[in-house]
N, C-alpha and C positions, 0 to 999 in steps of 0.2 A: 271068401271075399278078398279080392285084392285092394291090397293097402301101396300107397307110395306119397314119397316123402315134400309136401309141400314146401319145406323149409327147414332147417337144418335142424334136430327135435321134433319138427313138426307132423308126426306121419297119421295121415288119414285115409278112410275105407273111399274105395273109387265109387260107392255108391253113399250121398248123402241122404240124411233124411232130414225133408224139407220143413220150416215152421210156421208157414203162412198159413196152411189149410187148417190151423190149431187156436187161427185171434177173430175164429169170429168172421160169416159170413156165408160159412160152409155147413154150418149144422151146430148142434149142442156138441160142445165137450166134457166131458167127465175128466176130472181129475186126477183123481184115481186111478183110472182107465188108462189113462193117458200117460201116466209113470208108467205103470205097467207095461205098454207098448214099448217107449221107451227104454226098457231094461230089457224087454224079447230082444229089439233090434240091436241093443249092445251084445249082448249074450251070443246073437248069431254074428255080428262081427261088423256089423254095421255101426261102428265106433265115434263119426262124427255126425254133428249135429245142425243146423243150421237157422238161424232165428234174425231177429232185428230189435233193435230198441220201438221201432214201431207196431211192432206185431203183439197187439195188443195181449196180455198176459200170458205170455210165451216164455219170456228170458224167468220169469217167475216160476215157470212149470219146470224150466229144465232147471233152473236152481233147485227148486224141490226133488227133482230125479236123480241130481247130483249125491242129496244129502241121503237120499236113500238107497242109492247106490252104493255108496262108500261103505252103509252099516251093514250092507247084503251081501257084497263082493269082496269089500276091502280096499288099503289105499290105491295099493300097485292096480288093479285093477280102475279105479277110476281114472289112475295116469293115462291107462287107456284111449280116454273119454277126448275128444276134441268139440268144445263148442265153436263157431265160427258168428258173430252177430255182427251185426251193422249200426254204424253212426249213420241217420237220416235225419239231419237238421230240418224243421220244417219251413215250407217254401217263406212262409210270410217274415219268418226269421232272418233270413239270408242276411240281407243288408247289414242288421245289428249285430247279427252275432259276436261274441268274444270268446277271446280264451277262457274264460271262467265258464260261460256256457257250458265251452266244448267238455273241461274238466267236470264239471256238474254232470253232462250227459252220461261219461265215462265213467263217475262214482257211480252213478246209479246203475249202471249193467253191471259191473263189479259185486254192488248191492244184492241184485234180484238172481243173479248166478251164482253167491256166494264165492267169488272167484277174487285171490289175489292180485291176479294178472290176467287179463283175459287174453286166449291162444289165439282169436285172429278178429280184426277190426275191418269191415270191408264199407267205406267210406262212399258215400253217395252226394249227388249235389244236382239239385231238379232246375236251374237256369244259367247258363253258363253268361248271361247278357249281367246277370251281377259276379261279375265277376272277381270272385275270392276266395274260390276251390284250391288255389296252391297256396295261398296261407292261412285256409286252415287246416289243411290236408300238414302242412309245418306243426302246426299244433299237436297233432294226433304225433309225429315223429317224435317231437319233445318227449310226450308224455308216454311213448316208447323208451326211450332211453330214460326216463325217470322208471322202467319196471311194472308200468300200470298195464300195459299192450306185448306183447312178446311178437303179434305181427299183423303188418296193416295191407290191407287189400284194398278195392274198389269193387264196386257194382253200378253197371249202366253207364261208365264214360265211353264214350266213345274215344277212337285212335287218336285222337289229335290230341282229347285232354289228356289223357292216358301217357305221352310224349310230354308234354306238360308238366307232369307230377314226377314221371321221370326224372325230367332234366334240370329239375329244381331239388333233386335231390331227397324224395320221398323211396323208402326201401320197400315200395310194393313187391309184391309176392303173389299177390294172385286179382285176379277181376273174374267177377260174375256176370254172367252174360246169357240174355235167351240165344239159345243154341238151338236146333231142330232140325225134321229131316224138310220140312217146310218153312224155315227161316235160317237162310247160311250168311246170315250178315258180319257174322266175326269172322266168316275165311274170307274177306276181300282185302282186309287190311290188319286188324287186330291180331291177328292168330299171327301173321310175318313177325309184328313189333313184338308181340310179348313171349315168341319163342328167345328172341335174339334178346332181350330183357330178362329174362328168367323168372316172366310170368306166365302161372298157368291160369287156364282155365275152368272154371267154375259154372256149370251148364245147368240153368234150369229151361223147365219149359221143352224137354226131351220127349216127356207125355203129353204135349201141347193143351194140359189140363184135363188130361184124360179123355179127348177125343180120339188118342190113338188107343183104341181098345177096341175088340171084338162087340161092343154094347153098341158101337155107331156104324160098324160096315153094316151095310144094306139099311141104314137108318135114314130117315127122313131128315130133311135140313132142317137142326135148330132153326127157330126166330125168337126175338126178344118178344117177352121178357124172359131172359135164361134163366137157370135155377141157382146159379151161382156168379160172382165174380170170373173166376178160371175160363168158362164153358166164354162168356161174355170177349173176352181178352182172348183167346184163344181163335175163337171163330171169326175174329176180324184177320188174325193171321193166313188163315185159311182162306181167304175170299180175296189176300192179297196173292197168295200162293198160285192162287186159277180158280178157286172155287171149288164147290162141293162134289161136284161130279169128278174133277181131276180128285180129288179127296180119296175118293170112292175110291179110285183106279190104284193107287197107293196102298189103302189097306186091304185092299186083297193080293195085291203083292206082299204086304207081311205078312198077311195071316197065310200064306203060303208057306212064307218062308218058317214063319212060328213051328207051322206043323210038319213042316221037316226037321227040326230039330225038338220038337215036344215042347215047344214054349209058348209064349203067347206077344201079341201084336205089340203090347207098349215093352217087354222086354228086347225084342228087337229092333225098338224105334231107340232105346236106349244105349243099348250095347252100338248101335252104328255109330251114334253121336261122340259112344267113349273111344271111338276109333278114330276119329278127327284129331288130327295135329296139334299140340301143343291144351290137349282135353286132360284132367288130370281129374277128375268127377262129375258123374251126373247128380243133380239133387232131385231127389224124388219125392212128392208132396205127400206124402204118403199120413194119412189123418189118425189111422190103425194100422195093426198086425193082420189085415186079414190079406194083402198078395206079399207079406214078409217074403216067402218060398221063394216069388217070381223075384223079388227083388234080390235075393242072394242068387236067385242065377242069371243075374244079369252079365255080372264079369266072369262069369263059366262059360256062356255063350260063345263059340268058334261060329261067326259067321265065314262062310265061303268066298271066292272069286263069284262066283255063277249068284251067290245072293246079291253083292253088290250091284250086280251087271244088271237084275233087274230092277232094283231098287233106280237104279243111274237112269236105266230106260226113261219108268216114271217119271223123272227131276228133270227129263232133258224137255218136256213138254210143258214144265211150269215157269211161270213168272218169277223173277228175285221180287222178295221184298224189298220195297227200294230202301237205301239209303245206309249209315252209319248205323252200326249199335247205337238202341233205341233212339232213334233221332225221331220217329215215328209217336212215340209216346211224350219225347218231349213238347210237341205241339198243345198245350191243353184247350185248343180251340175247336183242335181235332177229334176223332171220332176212336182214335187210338187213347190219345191224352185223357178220355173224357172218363175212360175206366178208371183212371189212377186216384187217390188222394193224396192231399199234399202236407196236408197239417195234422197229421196223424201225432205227435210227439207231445204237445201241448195238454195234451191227454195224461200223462206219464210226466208228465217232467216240471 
C-alpha cells in the first residue's frame, strides 16, 4: 500500500476506508465484525480511516477499534492509525450556530474516538446564502492552535469557497471531493487552486457506489426504488454522464482493461482516479473485508498509455457533469439535493 504525506506528521495509506456505508442505511452492522474489519485493513496497510460526526455511530466504532487496537498491536502501532472525520453542522443550525457549539461538536468526536487531538477535521457547510463558513471555519483554527485539531480540511466547497477560507487565513490541507471516471468536476477549477495551495485531494465516489463493478456490466438499468442510498446518488450521476447505455460502453472498457492486468473493474476505476493531479487518496466505502485483496491492489496497479487511450475514447463521447463541486447537490429542491440529509447532527449532539 502506498502511503504519502498529507501534512507534515501526517502520513496516510492512498487508499481510505470509507465510514458512511457503517451508519446505517446499507444493511445490519456487527460490531464486532466491524472492529475486526477494521484491524484486517490496518494490519494490511490500509492505515487511515474515514468517518463524520454525522455518520451515525461510526466515530464510536472507530473509537472502539482504537481501543482495541492499541491492546492487540501496541502504542507505536496505533501512531500508525490516521482517523480523518468531519464537522457537519446541521443545515437548520447555520444561522445560530456559536463557538461553544462548534467546541461542543469537537468534544464530542474527541469523546467517541477517544482522541486527544484529533488528525484531521474536514469542515462542511450545506448553504453558502447564510453566509458564515469563514468564521466558523476561524473557530475550527482556533481550536487547532488550542491542540484539540492537529489538521483542518473541507469537504464539498466548491473553488470559489475553498479561495475564501484560504484567503482568510484557514491552514486547509486537504478537501474531499466526488471524484470519478464519470464526474471530472474538481479538474475544471479546484484541482489548479489546490495544487498551487498545497491542498490535496480526498476522492470518494471512485466506485460510483459500486456501479462500477463486474455485478452491473451487462445489467439492466436500476430504477427507484434502489436498494440503497449509494446506488440512488450514484445513478443520477450516471444519467448526467449519458446515461446507461454510454455506462455500458465504459465498463466493458475496464473490464477489459481489469483482465489484462488480473484485476477487477472498480480497482481500475480507482487506480485511474489516483492518477489525477493533485489526488492524494481514494476512499473506498468498503462495509467489510471481503475485496480487502482488490483494495490493496489498487496502488500496485500500473495502468498503461493504450488503457488511458481507451478509457479517453469512452469520456470523449460523454456529457460533463455540469457545474462546480457539488453545486448539483446543493440544490435541495433538486433531484440531486433530494438524496442528501441535512440535520443528521441533532441526533448526536
Amino acid at each position: 500500500m502506498q502511503h504519502v504525506e498529507l501534512a507534515p506528521g501526517h502520513r496516510i495509506s492512498r487508499v481510505i476506508k470509507g465510514g458512511w456505508q457503517l451508519a446505517g442505511g446499507h444493511g445490519t452492522v456487527d460490531r464486532e465484525t466491524g472492529i475486526e474489519d477494521m484491524i484486517a485493513f490496518a494490519d494490511a496497510g490500509i492505515t487511515t480511516f474515514d468517518c463524520a460526526d454525522i455518520y451515525t455511530g461510526v466515530e464510536a466504532l472507530i473509537g472502539e477499534f482504537r481501543r482495541t487496537y492499541v491492546r492487540a498491536r501496541g502504542v507505536e502501532a496505533l501512531t500508525r492509525i490516521k482517523v480523518h472525520t468531519k464537522f457537519v453542522p446541521d443545515l437548520g443550525n447555520l444561522a445560530s450556530l456559536t463557538r461553544a457549539d462548534v467546541v461542543h461538536a469537537i468534544e464530542t468526536s474527541l469523546s467517541r474516538l477517544g482522541m486527544e487531538r484529533l488528525d484531521l477535521v474536514q469542515f462542511h457547510w450545506w448553504d453558502y446564502e447564510i453566509d458564515r463558513q469563514v468564521e466558523v471555519a476561524s473557530w475550527l483554527t482556533e481550536l487547532r492552535q488550542q491542540g484539540k485539531i492537529a489538521n483542518i480540511g473541507g469537504t464539498n466547497f466548491d473553488t470559489r469557497q475553498l479561495q475564501r477560507l484560504l484567503d482568510a487565513g484557514v491552514p486547509m490541507v486537504s478537501m474531499q471531493v466526488q471524484y470519478s471516471l464519470i464526474d471530472d468536476r474538481p479538474a475544471r477549477a479546484m484541482a489548479a487552486l489546490a495544487a498551487a495551495s498545497n491542498v490535496s485531494l480526498l476522492c470518494y465516489g471512485s466506485v460510483a457506489g459500486g456501479l462500477f463493478s463486474e455485478r452491473w456490466l451487462g445489467a439492466q438499468e436500476p430504477a427507484a426504488p434502489f436498494e440503497n442510498r449509494s446506488l440512488a446518488k450514484y445513478k443520477l450521476i450516471v444519467d448526467e454522464f449519458g446515461g446507461w447505455e454510454l455506462f455500458q460502453d465504459l465498463l466493458g472498457v475496464l473490464a477489459a482493461i481489469a483482465r489484462r492486468h488480473n484485476c477487477d473493474i472498480a480497482s481500475v476505476a480507482s487506480r485511474a482516479v489516483l492518477e489525477r493531479p493533485g489526488v492524494a487518496a481514494v476512499i473506498v466505502g468498503a462495509r467489510n473485508r471481503s475485496h480487502l485483496v482488490r483494495n490493496l491492489g489498487i496502488t500496485d496497479l500500473a495502468l498503461t498509455a493504450e488503457d488511458f487511450g481507451q478509457i479517453k475514447l469512452v469520456l470523449s463521447r460523454a456529457k460533463s457533469v455540469p457545474g462546480d463541486v457539488y453545486g448539483l447537490e446543493r440544490d435541495r429542491n433538486g433531484k440531486h439535493g433530494s438524496v442528501m440529509k441535512y440535520n443528521l447532527n441533532k441526533q448526536g449532539h
